[in-house]
C-alpha positions as CSV (number, residue, x, y, z in Angstrom):
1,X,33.0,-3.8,-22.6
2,X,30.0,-2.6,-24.0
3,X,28.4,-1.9,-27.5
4,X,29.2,-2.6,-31.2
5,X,32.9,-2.9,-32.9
6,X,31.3,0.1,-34.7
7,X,31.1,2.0,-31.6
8,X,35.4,0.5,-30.7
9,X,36.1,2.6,-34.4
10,X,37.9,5.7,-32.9
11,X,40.2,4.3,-30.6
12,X,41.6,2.3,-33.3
13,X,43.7,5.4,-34.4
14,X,43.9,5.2,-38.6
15,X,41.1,2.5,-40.1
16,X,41.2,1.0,-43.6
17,X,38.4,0.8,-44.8
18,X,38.4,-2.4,-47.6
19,X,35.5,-2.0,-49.9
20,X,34.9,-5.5,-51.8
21,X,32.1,-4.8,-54.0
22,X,31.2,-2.4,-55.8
23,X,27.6,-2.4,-54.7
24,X,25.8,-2.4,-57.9
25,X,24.5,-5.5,-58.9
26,X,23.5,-5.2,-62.6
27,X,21.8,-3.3,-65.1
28,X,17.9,-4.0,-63.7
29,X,18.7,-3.7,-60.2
30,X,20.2,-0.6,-61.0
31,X,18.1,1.3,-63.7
32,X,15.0,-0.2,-61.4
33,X,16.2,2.2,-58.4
34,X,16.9,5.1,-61.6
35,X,20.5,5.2,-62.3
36,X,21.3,5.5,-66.0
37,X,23.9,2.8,-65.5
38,X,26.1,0.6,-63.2
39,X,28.8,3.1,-63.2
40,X,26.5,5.7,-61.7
41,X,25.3,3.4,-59.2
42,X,28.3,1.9,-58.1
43,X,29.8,6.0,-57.7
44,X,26.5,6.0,-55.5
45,X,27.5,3.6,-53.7
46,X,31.0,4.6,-53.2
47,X,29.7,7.9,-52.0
48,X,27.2,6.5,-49.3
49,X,29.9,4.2,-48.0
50,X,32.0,7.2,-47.6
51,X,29.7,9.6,-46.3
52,X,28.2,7.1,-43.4
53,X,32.2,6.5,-42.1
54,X,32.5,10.6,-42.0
55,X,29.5,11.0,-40.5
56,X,30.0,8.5,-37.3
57,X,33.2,11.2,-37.2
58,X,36.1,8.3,-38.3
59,X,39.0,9.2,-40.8
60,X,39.6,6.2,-42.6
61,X,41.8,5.2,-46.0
62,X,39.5,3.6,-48.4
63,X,40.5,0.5,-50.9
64,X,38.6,-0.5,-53.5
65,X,38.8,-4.0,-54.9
66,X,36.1,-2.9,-57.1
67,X,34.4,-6.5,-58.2
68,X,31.1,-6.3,-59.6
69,X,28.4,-7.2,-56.8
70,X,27.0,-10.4,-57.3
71,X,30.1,-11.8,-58.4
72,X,32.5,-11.6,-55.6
73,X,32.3,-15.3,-54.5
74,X,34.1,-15.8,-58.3
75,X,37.3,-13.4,-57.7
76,X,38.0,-13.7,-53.8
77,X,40.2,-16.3,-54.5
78,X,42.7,-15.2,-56.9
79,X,42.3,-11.2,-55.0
80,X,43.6,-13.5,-51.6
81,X,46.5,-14.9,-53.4
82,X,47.5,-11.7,-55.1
């Protein structure tokens, strides 16, 4: 077989899609590229995310563990066990 996983995506019927991060970083990072605040950058985020799994054409459900970029490595833990 040729080509990505990416390119496998349709045949696998319904995809979850599990978000980890909420791709923001913090405040600098964020007002740097000219968001007014995480929130509106992470909702960025969020929205790019979604838009480049609709675009390849995929349906997918989307979970959100929402931890704060940068800090993931602290929380994956106790999310696992949960």
């Amino acid at each position: 077989m040729t080509g990505s996983a990416g390119a496998q995506f349709p045949s696998f019927g319904q995809l979850s899609v599990l978000h980890v991060t909420d791709g923001a970083g913090f405040n600098p990072a964020a007002r740097a590229k000219g968001f007014p605040s995480l929130q509106a950058y992470a909702a960025t985020r969020t929205r790019e995310m979604r838009s480049a799994v609709a675009t390849a054409g995929l349906e997918a459900a989307f979970h959100a563990l929402g931890i704060r970029e940068l800090e993931t490595s602290f929380h994956l833990g106790h999310r696992v066990r949960n």
